[in-house]
C-alpha positions as CSV (number, residue, x, y, z in Angstrom):
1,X,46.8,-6.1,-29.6
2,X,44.3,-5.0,-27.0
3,X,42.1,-7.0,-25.3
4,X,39.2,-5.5,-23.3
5,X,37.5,-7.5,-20.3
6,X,34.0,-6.4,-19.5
7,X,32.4,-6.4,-15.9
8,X,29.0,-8.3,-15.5
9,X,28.1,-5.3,-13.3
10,X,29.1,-2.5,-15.5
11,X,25.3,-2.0,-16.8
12,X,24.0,-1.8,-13.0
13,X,27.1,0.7,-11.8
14,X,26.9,3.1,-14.6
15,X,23.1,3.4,-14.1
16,X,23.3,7.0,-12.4
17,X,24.7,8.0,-15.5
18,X,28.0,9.3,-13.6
19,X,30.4,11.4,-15.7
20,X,33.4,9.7,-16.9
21,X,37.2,11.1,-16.0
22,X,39.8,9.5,-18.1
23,X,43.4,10.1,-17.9
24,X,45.5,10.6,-20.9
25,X,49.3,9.0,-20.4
26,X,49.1,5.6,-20.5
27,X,45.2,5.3,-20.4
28,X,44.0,7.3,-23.2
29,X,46.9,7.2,-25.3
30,X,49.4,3.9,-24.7
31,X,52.2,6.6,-24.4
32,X,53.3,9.6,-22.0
33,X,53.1,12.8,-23.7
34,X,56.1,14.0,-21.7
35,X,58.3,11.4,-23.3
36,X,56.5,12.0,-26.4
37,X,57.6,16.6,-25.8
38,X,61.2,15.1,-24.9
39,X,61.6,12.7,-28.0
40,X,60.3,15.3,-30.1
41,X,62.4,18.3,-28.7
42,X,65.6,16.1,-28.8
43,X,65.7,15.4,-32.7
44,X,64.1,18.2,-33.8
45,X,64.8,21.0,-31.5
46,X,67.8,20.5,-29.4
47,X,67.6,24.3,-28.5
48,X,64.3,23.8,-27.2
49,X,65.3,21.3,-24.9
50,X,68.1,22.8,-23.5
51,X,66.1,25.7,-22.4
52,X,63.6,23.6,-21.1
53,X,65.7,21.5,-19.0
54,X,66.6,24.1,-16.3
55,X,62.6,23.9,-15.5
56,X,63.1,20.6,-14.1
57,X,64.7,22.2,-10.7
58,X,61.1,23.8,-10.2
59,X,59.3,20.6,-10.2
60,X,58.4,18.1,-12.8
61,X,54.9,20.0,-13.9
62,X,57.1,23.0,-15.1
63,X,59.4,21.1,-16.7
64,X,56.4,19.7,-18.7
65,X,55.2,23.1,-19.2
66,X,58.7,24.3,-20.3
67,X,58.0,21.4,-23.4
68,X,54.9,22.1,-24.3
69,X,55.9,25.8,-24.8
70,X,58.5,24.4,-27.0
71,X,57.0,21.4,-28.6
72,X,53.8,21.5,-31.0
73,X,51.8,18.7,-30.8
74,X,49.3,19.5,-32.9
75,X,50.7,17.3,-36.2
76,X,52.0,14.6,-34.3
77,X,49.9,11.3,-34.6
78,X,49.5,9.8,-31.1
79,X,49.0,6.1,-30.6
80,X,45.4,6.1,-28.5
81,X,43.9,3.1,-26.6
82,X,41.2,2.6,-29.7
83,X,39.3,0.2,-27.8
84,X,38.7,2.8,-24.5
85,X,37.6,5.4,-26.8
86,X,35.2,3.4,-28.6
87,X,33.4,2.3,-25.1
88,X,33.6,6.1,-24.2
89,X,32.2,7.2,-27.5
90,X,29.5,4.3,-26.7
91,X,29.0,5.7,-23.1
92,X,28.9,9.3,-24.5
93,X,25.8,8.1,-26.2
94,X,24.3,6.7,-23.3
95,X,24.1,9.9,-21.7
96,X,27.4,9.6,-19.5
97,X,29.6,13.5,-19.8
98,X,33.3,12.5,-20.9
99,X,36.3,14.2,-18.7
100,X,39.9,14.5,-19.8
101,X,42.0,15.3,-16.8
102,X,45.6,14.6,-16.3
103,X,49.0,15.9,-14.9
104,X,49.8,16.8,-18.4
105,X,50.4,20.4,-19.5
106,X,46.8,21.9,-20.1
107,X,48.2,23.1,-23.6
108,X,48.9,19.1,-24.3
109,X,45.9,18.0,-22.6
110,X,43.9,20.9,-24.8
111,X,44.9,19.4,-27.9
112,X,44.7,15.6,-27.4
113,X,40.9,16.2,-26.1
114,X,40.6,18.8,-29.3
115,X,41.8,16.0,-32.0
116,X,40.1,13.2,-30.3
117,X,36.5,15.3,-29.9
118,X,34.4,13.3,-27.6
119,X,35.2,15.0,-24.0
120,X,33.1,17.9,-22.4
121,X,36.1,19.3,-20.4
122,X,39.6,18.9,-20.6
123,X,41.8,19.6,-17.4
124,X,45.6,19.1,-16.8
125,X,48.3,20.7,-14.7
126,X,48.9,24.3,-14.2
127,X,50.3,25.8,-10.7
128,X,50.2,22.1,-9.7
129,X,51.0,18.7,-10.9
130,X,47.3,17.3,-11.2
131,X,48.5,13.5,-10.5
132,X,47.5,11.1,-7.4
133,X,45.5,13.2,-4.4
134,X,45.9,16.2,-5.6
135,X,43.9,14.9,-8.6
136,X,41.6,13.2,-6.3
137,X,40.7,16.0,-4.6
138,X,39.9,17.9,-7.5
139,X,37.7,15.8,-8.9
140,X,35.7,15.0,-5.3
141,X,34.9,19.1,-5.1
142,X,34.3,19.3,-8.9
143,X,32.0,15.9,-8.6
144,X,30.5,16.1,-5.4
145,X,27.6,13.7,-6.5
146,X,30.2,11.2,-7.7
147,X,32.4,10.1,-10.7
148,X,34.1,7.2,-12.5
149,X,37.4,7.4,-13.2
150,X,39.6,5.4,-15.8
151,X,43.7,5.2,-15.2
152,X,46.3,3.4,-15.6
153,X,48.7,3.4,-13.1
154,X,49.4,2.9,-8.8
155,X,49.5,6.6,-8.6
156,X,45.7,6.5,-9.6
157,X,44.7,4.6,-6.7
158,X,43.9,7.7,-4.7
159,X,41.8,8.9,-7.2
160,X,39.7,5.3,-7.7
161,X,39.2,5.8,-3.7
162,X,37.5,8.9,-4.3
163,X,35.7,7.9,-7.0
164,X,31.7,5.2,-7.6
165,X,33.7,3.3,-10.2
166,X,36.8,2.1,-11.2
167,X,38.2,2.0,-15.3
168,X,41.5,-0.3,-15.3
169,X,43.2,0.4,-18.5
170,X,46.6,-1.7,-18.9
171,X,47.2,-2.2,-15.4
172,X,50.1,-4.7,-13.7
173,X,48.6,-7.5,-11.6
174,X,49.6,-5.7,-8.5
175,X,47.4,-2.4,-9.0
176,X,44.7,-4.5,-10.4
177,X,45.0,-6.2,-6.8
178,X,45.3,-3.3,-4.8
179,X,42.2,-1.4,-6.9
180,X,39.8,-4.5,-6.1
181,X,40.8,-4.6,-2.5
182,X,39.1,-0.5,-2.3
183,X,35.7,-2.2,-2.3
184,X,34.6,-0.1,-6.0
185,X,33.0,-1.4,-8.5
186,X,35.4,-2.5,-11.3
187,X,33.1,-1.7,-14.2
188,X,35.9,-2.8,-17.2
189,X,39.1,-3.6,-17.8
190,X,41.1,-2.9,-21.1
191,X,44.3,-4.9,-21.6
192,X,47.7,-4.5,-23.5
193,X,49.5,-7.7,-24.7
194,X,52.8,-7.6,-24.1
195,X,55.5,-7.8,-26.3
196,X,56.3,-11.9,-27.6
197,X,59.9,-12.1,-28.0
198,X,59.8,-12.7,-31.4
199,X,58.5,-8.7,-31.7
200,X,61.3,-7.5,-29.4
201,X,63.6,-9.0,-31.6
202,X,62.0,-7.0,-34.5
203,X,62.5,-3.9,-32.3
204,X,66.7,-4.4,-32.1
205,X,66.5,-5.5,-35.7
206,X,67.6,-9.1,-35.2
207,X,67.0,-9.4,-39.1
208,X,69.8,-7.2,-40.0
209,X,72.4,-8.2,-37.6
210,X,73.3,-10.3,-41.2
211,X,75.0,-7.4,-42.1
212,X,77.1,-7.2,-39.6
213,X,79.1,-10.1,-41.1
214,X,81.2,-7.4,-43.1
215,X,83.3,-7.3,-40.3
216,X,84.2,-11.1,-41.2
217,X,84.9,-10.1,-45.1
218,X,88.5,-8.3,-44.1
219,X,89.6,-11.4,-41.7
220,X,88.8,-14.0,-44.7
221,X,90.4,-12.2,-47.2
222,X,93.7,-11.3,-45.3
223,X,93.6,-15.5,-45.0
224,X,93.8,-15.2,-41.2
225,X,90.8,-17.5,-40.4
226,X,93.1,-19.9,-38.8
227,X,94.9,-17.4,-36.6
228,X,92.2,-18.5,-33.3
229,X,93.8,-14.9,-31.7
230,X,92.6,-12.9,-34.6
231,X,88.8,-14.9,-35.0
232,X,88.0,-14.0,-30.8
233,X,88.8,-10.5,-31.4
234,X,86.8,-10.4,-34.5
235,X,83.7,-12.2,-33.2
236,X,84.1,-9.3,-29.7
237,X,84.0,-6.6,-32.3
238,X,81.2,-8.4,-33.9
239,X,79.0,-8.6,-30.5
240,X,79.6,-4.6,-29.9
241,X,78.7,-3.6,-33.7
242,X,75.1,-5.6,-32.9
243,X,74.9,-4.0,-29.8
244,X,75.5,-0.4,-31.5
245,X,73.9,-0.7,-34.7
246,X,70.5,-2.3,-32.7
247,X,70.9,0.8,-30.4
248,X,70.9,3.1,-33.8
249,X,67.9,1.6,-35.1
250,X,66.2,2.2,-31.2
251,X,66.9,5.9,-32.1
252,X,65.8,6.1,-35.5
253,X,62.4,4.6,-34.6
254,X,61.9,7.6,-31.5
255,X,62.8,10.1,-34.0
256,X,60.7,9.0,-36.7
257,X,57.5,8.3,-34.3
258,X,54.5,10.5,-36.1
259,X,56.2,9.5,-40.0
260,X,56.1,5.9,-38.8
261,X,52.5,6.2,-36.7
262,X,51.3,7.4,-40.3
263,X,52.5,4.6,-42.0
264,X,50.6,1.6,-43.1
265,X,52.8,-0.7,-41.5
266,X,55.3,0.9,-39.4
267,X,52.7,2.3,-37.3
268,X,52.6,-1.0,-35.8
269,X,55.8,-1.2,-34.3
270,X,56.6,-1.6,-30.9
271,X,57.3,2.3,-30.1
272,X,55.5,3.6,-32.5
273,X,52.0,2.1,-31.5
274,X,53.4,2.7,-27.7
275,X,53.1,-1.3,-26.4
276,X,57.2,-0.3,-25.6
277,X,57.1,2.6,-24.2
278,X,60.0,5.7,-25.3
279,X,61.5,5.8,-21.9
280,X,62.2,2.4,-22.2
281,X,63.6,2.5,-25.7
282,X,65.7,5.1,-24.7
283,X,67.4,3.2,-21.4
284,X,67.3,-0.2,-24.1
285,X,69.6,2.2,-26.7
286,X,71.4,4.1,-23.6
287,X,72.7,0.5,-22.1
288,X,73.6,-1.1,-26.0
289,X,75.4,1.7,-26.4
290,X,76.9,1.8,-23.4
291,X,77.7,-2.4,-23.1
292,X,79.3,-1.5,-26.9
293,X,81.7,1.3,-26.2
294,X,82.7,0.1,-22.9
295,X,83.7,-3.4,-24.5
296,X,85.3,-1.5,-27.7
297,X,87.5,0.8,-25.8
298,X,89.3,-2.5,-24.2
299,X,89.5,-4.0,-27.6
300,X,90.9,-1.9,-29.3
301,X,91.1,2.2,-29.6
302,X,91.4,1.8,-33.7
303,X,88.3,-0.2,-33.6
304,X,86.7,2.2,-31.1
305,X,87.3,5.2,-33.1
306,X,85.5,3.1,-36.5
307,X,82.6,2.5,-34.4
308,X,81.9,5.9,-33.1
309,X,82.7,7.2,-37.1
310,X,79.6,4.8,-37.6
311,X,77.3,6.0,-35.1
312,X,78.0,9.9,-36.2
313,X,77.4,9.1,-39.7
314,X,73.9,7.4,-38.8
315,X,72.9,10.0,-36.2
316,X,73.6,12.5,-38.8
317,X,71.6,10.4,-41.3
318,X,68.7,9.5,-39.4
319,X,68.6,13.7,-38.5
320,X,68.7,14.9,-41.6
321,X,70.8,13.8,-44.3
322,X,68.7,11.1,-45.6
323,X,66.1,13.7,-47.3
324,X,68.8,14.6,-49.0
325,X,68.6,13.1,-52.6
326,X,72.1,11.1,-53.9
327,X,73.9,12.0,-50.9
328,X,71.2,9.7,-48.8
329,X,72.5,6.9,-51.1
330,X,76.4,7.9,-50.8
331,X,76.1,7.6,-46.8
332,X,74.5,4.2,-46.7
333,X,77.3,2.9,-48.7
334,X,79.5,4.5,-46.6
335,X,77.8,3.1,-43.7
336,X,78.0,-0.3,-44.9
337,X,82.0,-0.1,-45.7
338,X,82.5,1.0,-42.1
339,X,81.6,-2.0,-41.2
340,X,84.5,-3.7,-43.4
341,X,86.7,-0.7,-42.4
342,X,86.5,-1.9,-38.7
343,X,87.3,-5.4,-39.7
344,X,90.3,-3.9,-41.5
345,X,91.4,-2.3,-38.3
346,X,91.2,-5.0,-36.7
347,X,94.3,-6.6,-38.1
348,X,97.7,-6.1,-37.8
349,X,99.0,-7.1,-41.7
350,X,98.0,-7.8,-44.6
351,X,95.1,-5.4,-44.8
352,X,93.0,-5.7,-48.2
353,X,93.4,-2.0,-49.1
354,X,91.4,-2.2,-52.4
355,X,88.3,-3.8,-50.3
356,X,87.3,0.2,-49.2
357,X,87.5,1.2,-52.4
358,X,85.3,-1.8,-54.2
359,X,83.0,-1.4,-51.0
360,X,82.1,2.1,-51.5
361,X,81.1,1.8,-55.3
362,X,79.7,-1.6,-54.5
363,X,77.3,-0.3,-51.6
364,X,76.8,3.2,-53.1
365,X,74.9,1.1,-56.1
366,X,72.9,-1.5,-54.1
367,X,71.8,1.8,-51.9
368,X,70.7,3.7,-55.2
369,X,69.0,0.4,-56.3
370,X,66.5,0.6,-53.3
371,X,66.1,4.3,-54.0
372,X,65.6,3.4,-57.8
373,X,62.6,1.1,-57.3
374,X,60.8,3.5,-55.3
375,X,60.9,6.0,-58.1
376,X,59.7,4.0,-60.5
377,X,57.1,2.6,-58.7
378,X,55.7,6.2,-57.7
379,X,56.0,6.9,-61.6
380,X,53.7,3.7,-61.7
381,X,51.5,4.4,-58.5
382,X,51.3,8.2,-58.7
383,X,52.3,8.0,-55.1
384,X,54.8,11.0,-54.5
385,X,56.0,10.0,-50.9
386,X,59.3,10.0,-52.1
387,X,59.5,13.7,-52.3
388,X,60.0,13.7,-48.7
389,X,63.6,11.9,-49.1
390,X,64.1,14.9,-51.8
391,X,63.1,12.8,-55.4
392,X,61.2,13.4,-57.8
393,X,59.8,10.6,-60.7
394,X,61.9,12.3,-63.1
395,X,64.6,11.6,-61.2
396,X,64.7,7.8,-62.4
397,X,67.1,8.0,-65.5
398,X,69.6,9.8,-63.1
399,X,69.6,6.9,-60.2
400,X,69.7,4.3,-63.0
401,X,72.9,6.0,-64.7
402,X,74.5,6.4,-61.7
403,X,73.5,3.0,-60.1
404,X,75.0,1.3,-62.9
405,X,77.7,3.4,-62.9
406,X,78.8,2.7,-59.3
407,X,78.4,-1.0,-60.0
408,X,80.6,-1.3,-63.1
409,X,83.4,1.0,-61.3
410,X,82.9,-2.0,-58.4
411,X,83.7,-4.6,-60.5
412,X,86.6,-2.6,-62.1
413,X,88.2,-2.3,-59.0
414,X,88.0,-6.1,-58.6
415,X,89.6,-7.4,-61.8
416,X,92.4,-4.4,-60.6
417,X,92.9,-6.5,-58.0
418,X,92.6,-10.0,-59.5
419,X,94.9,-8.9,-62.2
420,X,97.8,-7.9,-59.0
421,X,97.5,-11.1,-57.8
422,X,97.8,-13.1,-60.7
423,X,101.2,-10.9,-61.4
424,X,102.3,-11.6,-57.7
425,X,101.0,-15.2,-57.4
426,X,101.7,-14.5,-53.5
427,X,98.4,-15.3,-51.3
428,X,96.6,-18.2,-54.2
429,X,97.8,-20.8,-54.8
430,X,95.5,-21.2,-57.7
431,X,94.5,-17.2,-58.5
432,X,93.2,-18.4,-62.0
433,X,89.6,-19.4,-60.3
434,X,89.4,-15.5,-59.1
435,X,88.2,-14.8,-63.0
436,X,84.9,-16.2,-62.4
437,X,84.2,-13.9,-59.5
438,X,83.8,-11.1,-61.4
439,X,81.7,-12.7,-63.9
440,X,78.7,-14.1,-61.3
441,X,79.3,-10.7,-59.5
442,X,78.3,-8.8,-62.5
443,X,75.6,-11.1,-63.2
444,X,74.2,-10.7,-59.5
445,X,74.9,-6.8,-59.9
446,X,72.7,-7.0,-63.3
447,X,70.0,-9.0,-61.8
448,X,69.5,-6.5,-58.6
449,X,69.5,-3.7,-61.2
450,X,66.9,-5.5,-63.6
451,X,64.3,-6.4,-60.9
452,X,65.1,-2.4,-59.8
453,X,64.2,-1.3,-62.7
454,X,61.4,-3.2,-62.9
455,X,60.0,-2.0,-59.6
456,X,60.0,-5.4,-58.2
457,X,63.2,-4.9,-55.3
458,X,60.7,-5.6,-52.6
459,X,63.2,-4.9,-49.9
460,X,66.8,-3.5,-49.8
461,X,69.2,-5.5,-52.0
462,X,71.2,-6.6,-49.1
463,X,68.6,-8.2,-47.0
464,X,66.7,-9.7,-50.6
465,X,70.0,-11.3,-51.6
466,X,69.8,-13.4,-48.0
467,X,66.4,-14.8,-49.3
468,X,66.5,-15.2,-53.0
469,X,67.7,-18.7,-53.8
470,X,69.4,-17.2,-57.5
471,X,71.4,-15.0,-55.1
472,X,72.4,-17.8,-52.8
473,X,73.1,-19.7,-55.7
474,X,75.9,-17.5,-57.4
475,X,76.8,-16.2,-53.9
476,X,77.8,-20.3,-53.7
477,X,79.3,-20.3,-56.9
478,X,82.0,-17.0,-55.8
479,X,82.7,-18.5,-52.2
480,X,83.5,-22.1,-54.5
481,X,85.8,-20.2,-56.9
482,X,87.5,-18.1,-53.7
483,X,87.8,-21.3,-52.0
484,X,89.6,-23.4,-55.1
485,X,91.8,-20.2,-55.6
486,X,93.2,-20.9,-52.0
């Protein structure tokens, strides 16, 4: 949330009815549009980028022209500072001209000053990277009698020298400092909040690290809890899957920016509404996934190989294989037994071979579930959003049949294995309680698929079974009968 400070002078100062220059990164949009060129280019034209790269040697203004040549930002939704526009829109009104000028590509700074419609001229780089004095001593031979200038940043100090009136816009306490100490009016000050920890843990996903405790499933079941050896290496796997999987979901929210900035809710995400910026999403993911790998290759290469299986199979996901209908399902179940697969590695004997093959029906159904409510609540809603994942309404009866499908193969699989161990009588000492298993697990199975059916899986199965006490309740019920079977 932004917070905007007025100056008791600000009526007095802006009497001459001085035009207003505003800045664009950072000051009229909480973002920089040459992250915003990069992110784009990267995920959706890797081409592009590459040939725009070389331009960097020529200086960092043809390097954002080389973008903007191939980037087109003229669909993507870019967060802006909503509370400076509406003072400039109010200013506009009192007679003040509005300026866009900024170091941006003129083609950028063109459009942004297009969608937003409230500035007379729009200016950005060209031969020269507009930014600092060179900017200042534009605008002193364009505005001879005198201008105000907003920005954001200690490269805009210049430019505040040169100019009747100073705009802060989400400054640190050390420009704001250095701005007041130039003897110019301050005439307002627009805040941002930072991030509260609680909201930076929404950005790694804290909430789903739960599902990182697959990796535990393989170590119980192989009955090797005990072996302390065996626990430390599992719980060091554990820590770099959380720092991979939080670096995925980093990723996934840069390459989904203008989907989630049009969402309801999503658009109020930490990178998506620009309070953390994409550079700093990017070095956040780049040193996860760094800390992970690093820490992986000297536990163990088996493990190492798992992990980098996962983070191919959600790049590729995240890309493009999601908007792929069935198959989008398929990979999220996949996804979900690679996380048991590099528990599995992990041990040296007595592997549970059959737990790949439950996991893969097992997951492939909850995945289809999620995908199942959405269609019928679009049937319901006459909302068609899911035809950008590749489904259509009619699509339900197919996602039930197979849902179900998957689910019933998961618990066949199971009783397969019940049924060896009751023939063996190796590993339980009482393999008679595994019986029940099957039964609350088909009862838990119908229930996800009822409420699915319904419309009412608010969330995806995984993450509702954590909070809904008749999950937790036969969850308890299949650790007691595992437990008594020891």
């Amino acid at each position: 949330m932004q917070t905007v400070l007025p100056n008791d002078n600000e009526d007095m100062a802006l009497q001459p009815k001085l035009p207003i220059v505003v800045d664009l990164d950072g000051t009229l949009v909480l973002s920089d549009t040459l992250h915003e060129t990069a992110a784009i280019a990267l995920f959706r034209n890797p081409l592009g980028l590459a040939r725009a790269l070389p331009a960097l040697r020529k200086g960092r203004h043809m390097l954002k022209a080389a973008l903007a040549s191939e980037v087109d930002l003229t669909d993507e939704v870019l967060p802006l500072r909503e509370e400076l526009v509406q003072w400039l829109r109010e200013k506009a009104e009192d007679g003040h001209e509005l300026h866009l000028c900024s170091a941006a590509d003129q083609t950028v700074v063109d459009k942004v000053a297009q969608r937003v419609g409230i500035f007379f001229s729009a200016t950005g780089s060209a031969k020269t990277n507009l930014k600092g004095k060179a900017k200042a001593l534009y605008l002193k031979e364009r505005f001879p009698d005198g201008f105000i200038y907003a920005g954001d940043h200690e490269v805009d100090l210049p430019v505040w020298q040169a100019s009747q009136g100073i705009v802060l816009v989400g400054v640190s306490n050390s420009v704001r400092q250095r701005a007041e100490a130039l003897g110019k009016p301050i005439l307002v000050e627009f805040h941002t909040s930072p991030l509260t920890p609680k909201e930076f843990m929404k950005v790694i996903r804290v909430h789903h690290w739960t599902k990182n405790l697959l990796l535990f499933v393989p170590i119980t079941l192989a009955h090797e809890l005990l072996n302390l050896a065996a626990v430390l290496q599992t719980l060091i796997a554990f820590t770099c899957l959380l720092a991979v999987t939080s670096a995925t979901y980093l990723l996934n929210d840069i390459a989904d920016l203008n989907s989630d900035r049009q969402h309801w809710s999503k658009r109020n995400r930490a990178i998506a509404s620009g309070r953390l910026s994409i550079r700093a999403a990017f070095l956040l993911a780049g040193c996860l996934l760094a800390g992970g790998f690093f820490t992986a290759i000297m536990l163990s290469l088996h493990f190492t190989a798992a992990l980098a299986a996962y983070l191919v199979i959600t790049g590729a996901y995240s890309l493009g294989l999601k908007r792929i209908p069935l198959l989008d399902t398929l990979i999220i179940g996949v996804l979900f037994t690679t996380r048991l697969t590099m528990g599995t590695v992990l041990l040296e004997d007595s592997r549970p071979a059959w737990l790949l093959t439950f996991a893969v029906f097992f997951f492939f159904s909850l995945a289809t579930a999620k995908r199942h409510t959405e269609i019928v609540r679009a049937a319901f809603s006459g909302d068609f959003s899911i035809k950008s994942r590749g489904y259509e309404v009619e699509d339900a009866n197919l996602t039930l049949a197979l849902g179900i499908a998957a689910a019933l193969a998961s618990l066949v699989v199971l009783m397969i294995f019940i049924l060896q161990e009751m023939m063996l009588g190796r590993t339980y000492a009482h393999p008679e309680f595994l019986h029940g298993i099957p039964v609350f697990l088909s009862i838990w199975l119908g229930r996800i698929w009822f409420l699915s059916h319904r419309g009412k899986m608010n969330d995806d199965p995984v993450s509702f079974a954590i909070r809904d006490r008749s999950s937790i309740g036969l969850g308890m019920a299949i650790v007691a009968l595992f437990l008594a079977a020891l």
